[in-house]
C-alpha positions in Angstrom: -7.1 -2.8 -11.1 -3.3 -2.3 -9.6 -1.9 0.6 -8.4 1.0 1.2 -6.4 1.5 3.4 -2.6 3.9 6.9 -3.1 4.4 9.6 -0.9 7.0 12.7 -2.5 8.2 12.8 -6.4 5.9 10.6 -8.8 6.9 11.0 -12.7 5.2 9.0 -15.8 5.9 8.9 -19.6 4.0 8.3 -22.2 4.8 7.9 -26.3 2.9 6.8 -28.5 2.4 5.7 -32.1 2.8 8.7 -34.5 -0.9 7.8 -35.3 -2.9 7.8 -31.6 -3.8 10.9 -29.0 -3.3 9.4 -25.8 -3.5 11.1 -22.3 -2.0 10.3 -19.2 -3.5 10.8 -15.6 -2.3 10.4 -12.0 -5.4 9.2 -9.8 -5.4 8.8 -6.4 -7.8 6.8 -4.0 -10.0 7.9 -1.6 -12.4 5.4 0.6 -14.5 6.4 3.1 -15.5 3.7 5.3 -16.0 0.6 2.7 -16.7 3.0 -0.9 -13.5 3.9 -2.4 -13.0 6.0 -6.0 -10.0 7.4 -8.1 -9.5 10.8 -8.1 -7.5 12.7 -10.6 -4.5 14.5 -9.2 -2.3 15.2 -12.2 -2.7 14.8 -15.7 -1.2 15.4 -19.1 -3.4 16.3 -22.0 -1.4 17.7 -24.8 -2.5 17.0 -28.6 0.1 13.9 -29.8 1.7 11.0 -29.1 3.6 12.0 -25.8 3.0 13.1 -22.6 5.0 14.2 -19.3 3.7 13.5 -15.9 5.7 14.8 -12.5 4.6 15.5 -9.3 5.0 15.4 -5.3 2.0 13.3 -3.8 1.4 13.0 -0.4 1.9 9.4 1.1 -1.4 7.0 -0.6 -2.4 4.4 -3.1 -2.5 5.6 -7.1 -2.6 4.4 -10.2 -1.8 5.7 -13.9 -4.2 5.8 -16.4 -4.1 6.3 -19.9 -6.7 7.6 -22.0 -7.1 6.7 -25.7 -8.4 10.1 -27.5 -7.9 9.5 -30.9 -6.1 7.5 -33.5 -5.0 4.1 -33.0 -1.8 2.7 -32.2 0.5 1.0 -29.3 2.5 3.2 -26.8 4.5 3.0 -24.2 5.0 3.9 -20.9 7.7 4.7 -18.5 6.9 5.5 -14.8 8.7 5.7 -11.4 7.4 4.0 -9.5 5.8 1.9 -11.8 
C-alpha cells in the first residue's frame, strides 16, 4: 500500500457521486522494531458525498484512506501531498 512522508499542514478532499457515503481518514504508521500498523490521526465522517480533511502532522509516513459507507458510486479525490 503507498503512502507518502509529511511533517506540518496535510489537507485531503473528497467528493463523491450524489449516490455513495464515503469517508476519508489520515493514518499514520507506527513500527516498532519489524511490526508496523496504521493509525488513524484525522478523519472526516460526515453523512454525503464530500468530505474535508486538514491538519498539522508531525514529520512521518501516512497514507489516506477512504471508506465506502453506503451507496455506490465513483469519487474523487484531491490531496496535498498526494
Amino acid at each position: 500500500m503507498g503512502g507518502f512522508r509529511a511533517g506540518g499542514p496535510v489537507a485531503g478532499f473528497l467528493r463523491g457521486a450524489a449516490t455513495v457515503d464515503v469517508d476519508l481518514v489520515l493514518e499514520r504508521q507506527s513500527c516498532l522494531l519489524i511490526l508496523c500498523s496504521w493509525n488513524s490521526v484525522a478523519s472526516s465522517r460526515t453523512a454525503g458525498p464530500v468530505e474535508d480533511v486538514r491538519v498539522s502532522v508531525p514529520d512521518g509516513f501516512y497514507r489516506w484512506r477512504v471508506v465506502a459507507v453506503s451507496g455506490s458510486g465513483s469519487y474523487r479525490f484531491y490531496g496535498q501531498p498526494r
